[in-house]
N, C-alpha and C positions, 0 to 999 in steps of 0.2 A: 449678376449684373442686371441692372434693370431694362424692361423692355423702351423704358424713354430715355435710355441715356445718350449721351451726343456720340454720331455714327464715329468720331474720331477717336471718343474713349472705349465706343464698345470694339471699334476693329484693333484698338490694341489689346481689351482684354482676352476677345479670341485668338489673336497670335499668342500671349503668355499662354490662354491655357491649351494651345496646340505643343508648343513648346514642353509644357508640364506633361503633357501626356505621351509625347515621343520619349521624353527623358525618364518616366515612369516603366512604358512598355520596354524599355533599354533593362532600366535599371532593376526591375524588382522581381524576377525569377534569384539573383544572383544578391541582393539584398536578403531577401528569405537565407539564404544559406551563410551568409555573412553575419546576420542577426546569430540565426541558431549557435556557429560556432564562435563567435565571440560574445555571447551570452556563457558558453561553455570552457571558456578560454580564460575566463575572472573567476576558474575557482583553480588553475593550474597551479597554485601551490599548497592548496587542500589535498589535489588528487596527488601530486607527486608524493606527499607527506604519508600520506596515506599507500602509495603505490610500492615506498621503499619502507613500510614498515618492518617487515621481517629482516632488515639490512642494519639496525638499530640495537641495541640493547643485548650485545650478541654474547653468549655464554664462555667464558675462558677454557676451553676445551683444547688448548693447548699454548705453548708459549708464546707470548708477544713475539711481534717483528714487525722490521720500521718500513719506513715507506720504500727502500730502495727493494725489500724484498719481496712487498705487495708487485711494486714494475716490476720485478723479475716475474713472480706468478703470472703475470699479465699475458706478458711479452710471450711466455713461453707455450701458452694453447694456440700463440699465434706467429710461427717463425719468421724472421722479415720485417715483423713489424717495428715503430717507431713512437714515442711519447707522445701526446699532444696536449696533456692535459692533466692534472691529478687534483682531483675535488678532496679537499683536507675532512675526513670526519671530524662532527660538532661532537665527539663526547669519544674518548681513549676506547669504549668498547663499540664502535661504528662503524661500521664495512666502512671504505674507501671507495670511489667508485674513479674507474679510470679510464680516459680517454686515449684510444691509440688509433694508427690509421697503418689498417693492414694492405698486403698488395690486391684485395680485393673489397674495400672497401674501407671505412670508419667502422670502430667497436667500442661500446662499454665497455669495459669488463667491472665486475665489481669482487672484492676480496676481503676479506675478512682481516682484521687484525691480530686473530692468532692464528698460530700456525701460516697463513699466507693463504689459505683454501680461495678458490676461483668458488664464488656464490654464483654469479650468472654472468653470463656473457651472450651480449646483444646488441645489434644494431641501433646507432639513437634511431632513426625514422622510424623503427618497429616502434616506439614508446609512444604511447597515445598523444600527449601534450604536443611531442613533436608531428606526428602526424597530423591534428587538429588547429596546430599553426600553420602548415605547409599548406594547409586547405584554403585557412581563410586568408593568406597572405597571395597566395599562386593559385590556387585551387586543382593544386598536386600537378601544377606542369609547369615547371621553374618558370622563366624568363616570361614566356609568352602568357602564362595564365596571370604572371604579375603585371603585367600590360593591361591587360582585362579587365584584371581587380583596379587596375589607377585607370581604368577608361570609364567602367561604371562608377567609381568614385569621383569623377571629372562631372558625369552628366548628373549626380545625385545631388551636387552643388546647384546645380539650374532647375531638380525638381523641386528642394526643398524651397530655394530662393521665389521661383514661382510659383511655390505653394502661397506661399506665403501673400505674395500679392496678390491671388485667386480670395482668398481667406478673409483680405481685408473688409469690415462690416463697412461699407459704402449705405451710408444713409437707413440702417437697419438700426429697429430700435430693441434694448434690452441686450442681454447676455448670452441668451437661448441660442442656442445654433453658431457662437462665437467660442463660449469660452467654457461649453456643456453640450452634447446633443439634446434636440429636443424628442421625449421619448412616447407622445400623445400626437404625434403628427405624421404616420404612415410609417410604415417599413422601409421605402423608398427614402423618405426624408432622413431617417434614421442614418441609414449606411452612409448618407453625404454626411453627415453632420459627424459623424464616428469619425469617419475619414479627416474632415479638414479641424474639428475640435484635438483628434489626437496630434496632428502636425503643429500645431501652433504650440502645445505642450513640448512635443521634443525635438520640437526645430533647432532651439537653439542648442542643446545636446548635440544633436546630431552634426550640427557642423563645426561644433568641438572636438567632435568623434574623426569627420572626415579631414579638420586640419591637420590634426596631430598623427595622422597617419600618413602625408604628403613625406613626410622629411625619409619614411622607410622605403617609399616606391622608385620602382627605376628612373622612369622619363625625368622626372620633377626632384626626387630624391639628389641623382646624378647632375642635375642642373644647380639644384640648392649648392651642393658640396663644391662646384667650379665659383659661385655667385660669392660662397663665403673665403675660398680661395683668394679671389680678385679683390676684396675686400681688405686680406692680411691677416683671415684665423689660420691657423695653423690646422690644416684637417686631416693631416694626418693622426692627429690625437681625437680624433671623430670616435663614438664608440658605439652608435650603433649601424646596423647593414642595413645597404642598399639593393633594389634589385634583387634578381633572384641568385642572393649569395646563402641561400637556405637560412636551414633558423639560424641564432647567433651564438656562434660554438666558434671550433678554430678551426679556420680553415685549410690549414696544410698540416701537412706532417710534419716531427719534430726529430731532435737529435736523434741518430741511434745510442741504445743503452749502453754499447759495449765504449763509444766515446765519454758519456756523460760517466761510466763508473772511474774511465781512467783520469776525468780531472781533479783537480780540486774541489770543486761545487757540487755537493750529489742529492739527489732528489730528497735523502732523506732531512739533509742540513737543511733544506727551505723548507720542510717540511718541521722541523723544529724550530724555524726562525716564525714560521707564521702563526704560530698555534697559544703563543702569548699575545700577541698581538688584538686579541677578541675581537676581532671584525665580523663584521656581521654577512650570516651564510648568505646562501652558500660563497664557501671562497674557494678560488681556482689557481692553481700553481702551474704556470706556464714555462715550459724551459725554453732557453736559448734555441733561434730559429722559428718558432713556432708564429704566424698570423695572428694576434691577439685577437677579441671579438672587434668588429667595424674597421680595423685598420684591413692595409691591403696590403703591405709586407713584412716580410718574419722581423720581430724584436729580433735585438741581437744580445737581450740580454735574459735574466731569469725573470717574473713578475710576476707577486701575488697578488691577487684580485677580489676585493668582494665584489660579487656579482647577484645581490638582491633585484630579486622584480621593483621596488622602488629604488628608483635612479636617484635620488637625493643621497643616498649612504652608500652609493656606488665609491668604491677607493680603491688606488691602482698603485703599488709598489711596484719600483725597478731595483733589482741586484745587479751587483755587476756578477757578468759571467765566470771569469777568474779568480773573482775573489769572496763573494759572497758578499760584499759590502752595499752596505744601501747608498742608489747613487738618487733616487727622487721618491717620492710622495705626492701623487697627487688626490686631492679631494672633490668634492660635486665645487666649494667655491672656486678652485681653481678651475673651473673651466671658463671657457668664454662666456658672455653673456648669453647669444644664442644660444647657443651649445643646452646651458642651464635651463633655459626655455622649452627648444625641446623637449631636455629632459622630463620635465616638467609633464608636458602634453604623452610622452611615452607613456608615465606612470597612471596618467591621469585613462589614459587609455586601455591600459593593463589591469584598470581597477583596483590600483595599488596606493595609492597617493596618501589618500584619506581613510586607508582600512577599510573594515567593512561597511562605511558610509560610502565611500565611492566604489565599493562594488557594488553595493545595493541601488544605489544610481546606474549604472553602468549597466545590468538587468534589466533595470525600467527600461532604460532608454532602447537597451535590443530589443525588447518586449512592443513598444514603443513604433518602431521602424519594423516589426514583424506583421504589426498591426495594420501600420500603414500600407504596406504591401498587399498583404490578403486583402484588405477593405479596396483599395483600388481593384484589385482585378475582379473582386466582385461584383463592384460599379457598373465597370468596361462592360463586361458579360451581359449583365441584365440591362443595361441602355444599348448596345450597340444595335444599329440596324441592321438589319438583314444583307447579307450578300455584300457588305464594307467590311473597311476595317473599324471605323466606328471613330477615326479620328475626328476632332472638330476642325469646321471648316478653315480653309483659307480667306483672310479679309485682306483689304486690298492697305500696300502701306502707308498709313497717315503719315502727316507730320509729327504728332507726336510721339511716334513710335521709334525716331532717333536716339533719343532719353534710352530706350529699350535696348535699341540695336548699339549701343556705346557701352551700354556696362556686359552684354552677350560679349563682345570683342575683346573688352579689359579682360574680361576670364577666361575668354582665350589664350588671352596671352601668357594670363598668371598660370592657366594650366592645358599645357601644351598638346596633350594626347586632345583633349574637349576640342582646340581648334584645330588639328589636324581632320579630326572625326565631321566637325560642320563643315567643312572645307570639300569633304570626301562626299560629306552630304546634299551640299548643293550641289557640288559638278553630276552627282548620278541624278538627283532629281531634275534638274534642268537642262541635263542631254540624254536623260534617256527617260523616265518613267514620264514627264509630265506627253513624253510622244506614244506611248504606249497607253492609248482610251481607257481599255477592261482596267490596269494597275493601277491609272490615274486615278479613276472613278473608285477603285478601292479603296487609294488610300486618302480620300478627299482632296485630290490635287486638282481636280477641272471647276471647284467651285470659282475660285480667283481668276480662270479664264473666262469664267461665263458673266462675271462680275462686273470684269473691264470691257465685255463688249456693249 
């Protein structure tokens, strides 16, 4: 901002970039860790591939046996327990890997196709991928850490948004320091120019990034899912989770074994009804009873599922319980149009969409926002004065800074934790800190008093 510009454009610029800089200091310890593991979370179907390769290509060292006998191996390292789940191997000699939910906990197990041999048996949350989503979804503490995650994703929206119009070239000539830093113009110069050259590149990424990740968080997720309600989708056929309902697995236990062997329907029959079918992996055999993933009560029926990280070839069969007969088929087109949208931004976020062109995107742009982060704090550091917090000052508020305070509000709205948090922010600042001298003075609050005397 220049030093002649009119005292009513510059007291809105130093409001944005006070704003820019609270919603930076908020957001970018927890950015850095969000970058890193979702940088590391677009190659989750490399490492699993890779994780279960000794589960693959398994040696006939003894006779086949069908799926009912793999749940039987299951079940029995673990008395009590219940189905939740049976991942169909992609090839006749491929472990199976089984989900059950014992009286103390959920288990793998995984078995082999001959003989029935127990390969391993493990907690999903022991498995990296899963623990590395639990981090950047919660940051390993359900409910409340995904609060957190969608309250620094609320204010990230207002850093990037006011990046942006910090950023804008107001009366500067050439390209240098817009759309490149300039690298013959001090060290000091440099880091600014790093900084706001690299946001303008993955700004727009980045709130690609932060939409498509609104529809999984609690406050706003949970809000979405009533909003499409009121609407007339049907959300109960929702499929992915909300809130801290951990990764997206099933979330209750299922039949017991010794029901499901005495009916008609048995694990192994869905299990030969699916395996023509060539759906694309991994696919998941649900029995009767069980939570499917994002819904929030048990099917009452059997359903096999593919479940690829790209949500486009997501497809979800119903059996009937009694009788094995197929009662629906549904595909990505039959969803709602939201719905498909979503989806859409899921994949897009999973760095699944477009291969490994949107992973490789998907890298930059963690890379991107890693960047952003570190280059701030090293700003802050080397500019802050002494014995502050180094915030910029408070200006007094123009008129035109209505324009400002009107779209601050709309985002509020649109995203509820943000206005809950300025709400929180003004009442502590204006009954308590701006009375308290030494704290005001730290955190630049007595400039705006000293302003208007």
């Amino acid at each position: 901002m220049s030093e002649s510009a009119p005292p009513a454009a510059a007291a809105v610029w130093r409001t944005l970039w006070r704003w820019h800089f609270y919603a930076g200091l908020l957001s970018v310890p927890f950015i850095l860790i969000l970058s890193i593991t979702g940088a590391l979370y677009l190659f989750k179907g490399d490492y699993e591939h890779w994780e279960e390769r000794h589960w693959r290509a398994l040696p006939a060292v003894a006779a086949p046996v069908d799926a009912d006998a793999q749940l039987a191996a299951a079940l029995a390292r673990h008395p009590g327990a219940t189905l939740k789940g049976y991942r169909l191997p992609q090839a006749g000699n491929d472990a199976a890997i089984i989900d059950i939910e014992t009286p103390t906990g959920p288990r793998q197990i995984v078995v082999s196709p001959f003989g029935g041999a127990v390969l391993a048996d493990m907690a999903p949350d022991d498995r990296l991928m899963t623990w590395l989503r639990e981090l950047h979804g919660q940051l390993l503490n359900g409910r409340s850490g995904g609060w957190l995650v969608e309250l620094v994703g609320s204010w990230a929206f207002v850093m990037v948004l006011t990046g942006l119009y910090l950023w804008w070239p107001r009366g500067r000539s050439g390209a240098a320091g817009v759309f490149w830093p300039r690298l013959r113009s001090g060290r000091r110069l440099f880091w600014r120019d790093l900084h706001a050259v690299t946001g303008i590149w993955v700004s727009g990424l980045a709130l690609v990034l932060l939409l498509s990740a609104l529809p999984w968080t609690g406050v706003w997720g949970n809000a979405f899912r009533i909003a499409k309600s009121v609407a007339g989708v049907d959300v109960r056929k929702q499929d992915w989770a909300t809130g801290a309902t951990g990764h997206e697995g099933h979330a209750m236990a299922g039949m017991a074994h010794d029901r499901m062997a005495m009916g008609p329907v048995t694990l192994a029959r869905m299990a030969a009804t699916a395996r023509p079918l060539a759906l694309t992996p991994p696919v998941m055999i649900v029995p009767p009873g069980v939570v499917p993933p994002g819904r929030r009560e048990p099917a009452p029926d059997w359903i096999i599922r593919a479940e690829p990280q790209d949500r486009t070839q997501v497809v979800t069969l119903t059996y009937d319980a009694g009788t094995g007969a197929l009662k629906s088929r549904r595909d990505f087109n039959d969803k709602p149009g939201i719905d498909r949208l979503v989806n859409y931004g899921i994949s897009w976020h999973e760095g699944v969409l477009f291969g490994r062109i949107n992973q490789a995107i998907g890298v930059l742009t963690a890379l991107g926002m890693g960047l952003l982060a570190a280059s701030s704090l090293l700003l802050w550091w080397r500019r802050r004065p002494d014995g502050v917090l180094g915030a910029p000052p408070v200006g007094l508020p123009p008129a035109r800074l209505r324009g400002a305070m009107l779209l601050l509000c709309l985002m509020a709205l649109l995203l509820p934790l943000l206005g809950v948090s300025l709400l929180v922010v003004a009442l502590l600042e204006s009954l308590l800190l701006r009375r308290i001298a030494p704290v005001a003075r730290w955190l630049g609050l007595r400039t705006a008093t000293v302003a208007a005397t």
